[in-house]
C-alpha positions in Angstrom: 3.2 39.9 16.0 6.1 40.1 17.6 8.1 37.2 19.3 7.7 38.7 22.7 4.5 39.3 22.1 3.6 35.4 20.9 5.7 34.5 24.4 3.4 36.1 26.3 0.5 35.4 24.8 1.7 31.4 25.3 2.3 32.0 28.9 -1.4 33.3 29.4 -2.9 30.8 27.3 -0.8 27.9 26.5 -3.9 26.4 23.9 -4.1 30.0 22.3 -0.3 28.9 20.7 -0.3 26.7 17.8 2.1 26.5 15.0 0.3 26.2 11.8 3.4 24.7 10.1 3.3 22.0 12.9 -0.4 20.9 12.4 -0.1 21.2 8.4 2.9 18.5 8.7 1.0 16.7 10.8 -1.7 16.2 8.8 0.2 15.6 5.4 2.1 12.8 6.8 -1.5 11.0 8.5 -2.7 11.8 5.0 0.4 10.2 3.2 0.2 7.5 5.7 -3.2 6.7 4.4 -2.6 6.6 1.2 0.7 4.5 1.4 -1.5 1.7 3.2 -4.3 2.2 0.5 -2.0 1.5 -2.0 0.0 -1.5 -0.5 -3.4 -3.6 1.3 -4.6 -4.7 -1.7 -1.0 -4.7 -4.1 0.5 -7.5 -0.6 -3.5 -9.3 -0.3 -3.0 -9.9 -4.5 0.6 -10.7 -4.3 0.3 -13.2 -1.7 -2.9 -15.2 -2.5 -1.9 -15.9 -6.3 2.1 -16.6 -5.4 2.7 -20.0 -7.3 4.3 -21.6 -4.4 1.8 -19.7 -1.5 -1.8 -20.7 -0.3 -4.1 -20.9 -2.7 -2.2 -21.8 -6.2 -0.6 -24.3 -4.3 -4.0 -26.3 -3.3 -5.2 -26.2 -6.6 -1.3 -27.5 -8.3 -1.6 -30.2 -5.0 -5.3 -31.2 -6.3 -4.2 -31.5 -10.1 -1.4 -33.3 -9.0 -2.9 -36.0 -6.9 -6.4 -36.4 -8.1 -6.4 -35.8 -11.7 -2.6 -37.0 -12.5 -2.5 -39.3 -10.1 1.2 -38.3 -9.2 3.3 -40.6 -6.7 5.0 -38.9 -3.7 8.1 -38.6 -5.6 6.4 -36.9 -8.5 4.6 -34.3 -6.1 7.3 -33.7 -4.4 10.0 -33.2 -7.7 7.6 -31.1 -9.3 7.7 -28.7 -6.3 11.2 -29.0 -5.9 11.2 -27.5 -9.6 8.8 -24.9 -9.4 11.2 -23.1 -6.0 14.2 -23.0 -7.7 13.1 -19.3 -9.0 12.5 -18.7 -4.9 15.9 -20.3 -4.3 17.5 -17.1 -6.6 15.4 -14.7 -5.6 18.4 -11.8 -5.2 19.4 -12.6 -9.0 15.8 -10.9 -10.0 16.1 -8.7 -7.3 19.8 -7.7 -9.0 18.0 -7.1 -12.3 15.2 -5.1 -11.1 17.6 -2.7 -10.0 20.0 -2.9 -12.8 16.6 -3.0 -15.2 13.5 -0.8 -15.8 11.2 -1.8 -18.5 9.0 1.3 -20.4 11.2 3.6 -18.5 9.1 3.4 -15.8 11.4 1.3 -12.7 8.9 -0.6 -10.3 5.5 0.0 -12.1 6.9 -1.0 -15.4 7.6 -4.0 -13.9 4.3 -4.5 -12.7 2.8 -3.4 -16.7 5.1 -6.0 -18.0 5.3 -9.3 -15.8 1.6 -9.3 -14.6 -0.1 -9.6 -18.2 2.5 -12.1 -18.8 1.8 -14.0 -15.9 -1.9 -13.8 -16.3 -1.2 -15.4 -20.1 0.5 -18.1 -18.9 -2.2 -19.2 -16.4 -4.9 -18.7 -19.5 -2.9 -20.6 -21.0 -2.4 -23.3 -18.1 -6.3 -22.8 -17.4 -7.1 -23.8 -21.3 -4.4 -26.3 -22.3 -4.8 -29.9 -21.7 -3.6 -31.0 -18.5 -0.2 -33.0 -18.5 2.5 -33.0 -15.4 5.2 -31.6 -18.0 2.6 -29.1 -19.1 2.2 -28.0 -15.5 5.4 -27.7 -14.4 6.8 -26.0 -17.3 3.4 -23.5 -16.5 4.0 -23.2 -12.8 8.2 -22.6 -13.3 7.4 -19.7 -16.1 4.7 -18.5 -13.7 7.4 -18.5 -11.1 9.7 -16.9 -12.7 7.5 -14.2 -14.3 6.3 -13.8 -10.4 10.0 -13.2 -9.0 10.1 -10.3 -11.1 6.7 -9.0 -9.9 7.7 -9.9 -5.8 11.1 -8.0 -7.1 9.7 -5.1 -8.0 7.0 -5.2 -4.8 10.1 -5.6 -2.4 11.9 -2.5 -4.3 8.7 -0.1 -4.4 8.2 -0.9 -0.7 11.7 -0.2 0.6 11.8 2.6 -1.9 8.6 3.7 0.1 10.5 3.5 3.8 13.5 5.2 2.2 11.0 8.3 1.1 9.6 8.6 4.6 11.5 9.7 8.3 11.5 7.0 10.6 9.0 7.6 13.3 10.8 6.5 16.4 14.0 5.5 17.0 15.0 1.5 17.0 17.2 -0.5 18.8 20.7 -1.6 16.7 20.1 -4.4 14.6 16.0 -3.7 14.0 14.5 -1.9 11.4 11.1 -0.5 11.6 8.7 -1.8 8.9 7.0 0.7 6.2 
């Protein structure tokens, strides 16, 4: 069909006009969309509840701490002061994720290699007798082992925005979100 004759036929019936290679983007990217928030929910709901020094790990090192080692405010408060110092140099693991790539696999090698290890060390933490040097040698390893794992989220996710076109526009000095 000829280009005249599409015109035309657009003019009479403006609905009668669709570009299939419009509607096939279209889709792809709701369908992309989809599957990029199917994979990150649950990868940002584990990541954040077992963080060592988030929400729920942090109750149960605040309980052990308190009620079963009956720790002094001084105590409490050194051993979390010692468990952030991994937070505190955050960029240096976020330097050797990007300088790094275990099994040759960049991000999700990262994932294969620092979550079993993590999940060992609380086994071990879970099965070991409890002690306040025990636990915060535990919770720094954990937190360390976990920098590498928040590393390697960070990186996949802005990996993720790179991949895609930006939707709309921003303003200078915003950045739209993945």
């Amino acid at each position: 069909m000829g280009a005249r004759m599409r015109l035309a036929r657009c003019q009479d019936d403006p609905a009668a006009y669709t570009d299939d290679r419009m509607v096939n983007a279209a889709d792809a990217r709701t369908d992309s969309t989809a599957r990029v928030y199917a994979y990150f929910a649950p990868v940002t709901l584990l990541l954040y509840l077992v963080l060592p020094d988030q929400y729920m790990l942090d109750i149960a090192t605040s309980y052990m701490l308190k009620n079963q080692l009956h720790a002094s405010a001084t105590e409490v408060s050194t051993f979390r002061l010692i468990i952030a110092v991994p937070a505190y140099l955050a960029v240096v693991f976020g330097f050797a994720r990007d300088l790094w790539s275990p099994f040759g696999l960049r991000d999700r090698g990262h994932f294969l290699l620092f979550l079993p290890l993590s999940a060992a060390v609380f086994l071990w933490l879970a099965f070991s007798r409890l002690s306040y040097w025990r636990l915060v040698f535990g919770m720094l390893l954990v937190m360390v082992l976990f920098r590498f794992v928040a590393a390697a989220y960070q990186g996949l996710l802005a990996s993720c925005r790179r991949s895609r076109r930006p939707v709309a526009r921003s303003r200078p000095g915003t950045s739209p979100s993945c």
